[in-house]
N, C-alpha and C positions, 0 to 999 in steps of 0.2 A: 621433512615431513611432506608426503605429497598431498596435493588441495586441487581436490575438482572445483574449477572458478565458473561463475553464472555470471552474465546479464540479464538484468530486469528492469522493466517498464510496470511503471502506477500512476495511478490516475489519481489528483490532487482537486477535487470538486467541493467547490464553497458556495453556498447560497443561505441566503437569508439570516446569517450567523452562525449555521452547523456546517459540520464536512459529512460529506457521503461515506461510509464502512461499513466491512463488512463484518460482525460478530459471531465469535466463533468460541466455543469452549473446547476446551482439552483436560481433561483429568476434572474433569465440573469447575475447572476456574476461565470466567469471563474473561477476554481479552477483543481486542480492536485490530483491526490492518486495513489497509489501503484497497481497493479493487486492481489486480495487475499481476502481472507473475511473470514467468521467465521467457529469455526468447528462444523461439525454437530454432535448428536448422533452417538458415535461406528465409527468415522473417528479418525486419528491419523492426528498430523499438518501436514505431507508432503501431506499424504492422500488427504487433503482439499487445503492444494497449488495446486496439480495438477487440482485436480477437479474444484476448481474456476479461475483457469487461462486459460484452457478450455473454461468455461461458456464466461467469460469475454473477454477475447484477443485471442479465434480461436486457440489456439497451445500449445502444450508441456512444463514443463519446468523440467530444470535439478538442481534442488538444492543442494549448495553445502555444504556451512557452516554459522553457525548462524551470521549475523551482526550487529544487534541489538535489542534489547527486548522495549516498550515503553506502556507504561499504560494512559489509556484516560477518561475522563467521560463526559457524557452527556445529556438532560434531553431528552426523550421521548415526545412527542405530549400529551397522557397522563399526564404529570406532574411526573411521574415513573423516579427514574434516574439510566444509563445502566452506568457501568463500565468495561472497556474491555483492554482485556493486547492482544497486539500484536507480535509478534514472527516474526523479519522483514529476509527472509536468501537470502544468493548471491544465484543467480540461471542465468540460462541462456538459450536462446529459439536458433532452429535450425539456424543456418547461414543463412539461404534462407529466413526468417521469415520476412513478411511483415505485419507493425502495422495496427492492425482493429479488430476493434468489434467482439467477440465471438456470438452462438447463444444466451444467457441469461447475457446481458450486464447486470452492475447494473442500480439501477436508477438514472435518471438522465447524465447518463455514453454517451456521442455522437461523441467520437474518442478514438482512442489509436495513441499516438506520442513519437516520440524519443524528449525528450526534452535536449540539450544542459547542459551540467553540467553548465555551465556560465550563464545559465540562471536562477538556484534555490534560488539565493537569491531575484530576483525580481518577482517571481513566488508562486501561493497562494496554499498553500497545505490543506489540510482536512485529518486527524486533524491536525490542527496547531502545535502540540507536531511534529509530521512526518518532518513537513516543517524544523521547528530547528534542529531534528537530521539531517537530508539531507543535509540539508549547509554545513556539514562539508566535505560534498563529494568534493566543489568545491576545500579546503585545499589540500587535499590527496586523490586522487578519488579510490585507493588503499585499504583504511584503514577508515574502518566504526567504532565508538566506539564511543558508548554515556554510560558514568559509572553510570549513576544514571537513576532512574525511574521520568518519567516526565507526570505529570496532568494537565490538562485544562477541560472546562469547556463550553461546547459549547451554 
């Protein structure tokens, strides 16, 4: 089977006990994800953090160190199936920073919110591989570490 492969850069922002996301519905069901997206031709991953956190959530970010790595696959509308490895790092937006929409939100994309670490285990992430590493925030909101590479299948 042939698999168009991506890399992707996102941006992992903790303050005050909530992560920064962006919410986004599909078929009127809530879901969660990260600010970040894929890289393009001749960008390097921070390159492409910046630039789509930008696009996305309207502001800066400052990355700091990698948190974790997670690999996902998918089928395309086509019947094509994409495979894409993510590059998840701490970063963090200016102090004053209030959550909202960038000019080139994604799709589907109709808020950006602080969500409550206490709230990620009852909260639907996309991909679902993201949602499982992320739970572990609520353990140790400190110390992000998922050791092995995790697939699904959307």
């Amino acid at each position: 089977m042939n698999y168009l492969h991506k890399t992707g850069a996102k941006a992992l922002v903790i303050r005050d006990d909530s992560i920064l996301v962006q919410k986004k519905y599909r078929k009127k069901k809530k879901y969660y994800t990260l600010p970040g997206g894929t890289v393009e031709d001749g960008e390097n991953l921070l390159d492409t953090l910046k630039r789509e956190c930008l696009e996305e959530i309207d502001t800066e970010v400052q990355a700091s160190d990698l948190a974790f790595v997670f690999e996902h696959e998918s089928r395309s509308r086509d019947g094509s199936m994409k495979k894409k490895i993510d590059l998840v790092f701490r970063a963090t937006v200016p102090a004053d920073y209030k959550p909202r929409n960038g000019p080139h939100p994604d799709p589907h994309q109709k808020d950006v919110v602080w969500l409550p670490l206490a709230k990620l285990s009852k909260s639907t992430f996309k991909p679902i591989a993201l949602g499982e590493a992320l739970e572990t925030l609520e353990k140790d909101k400190h110390q992000v570490f998922w050791p092995q590479v995790i697939a699904w299948t959307d």
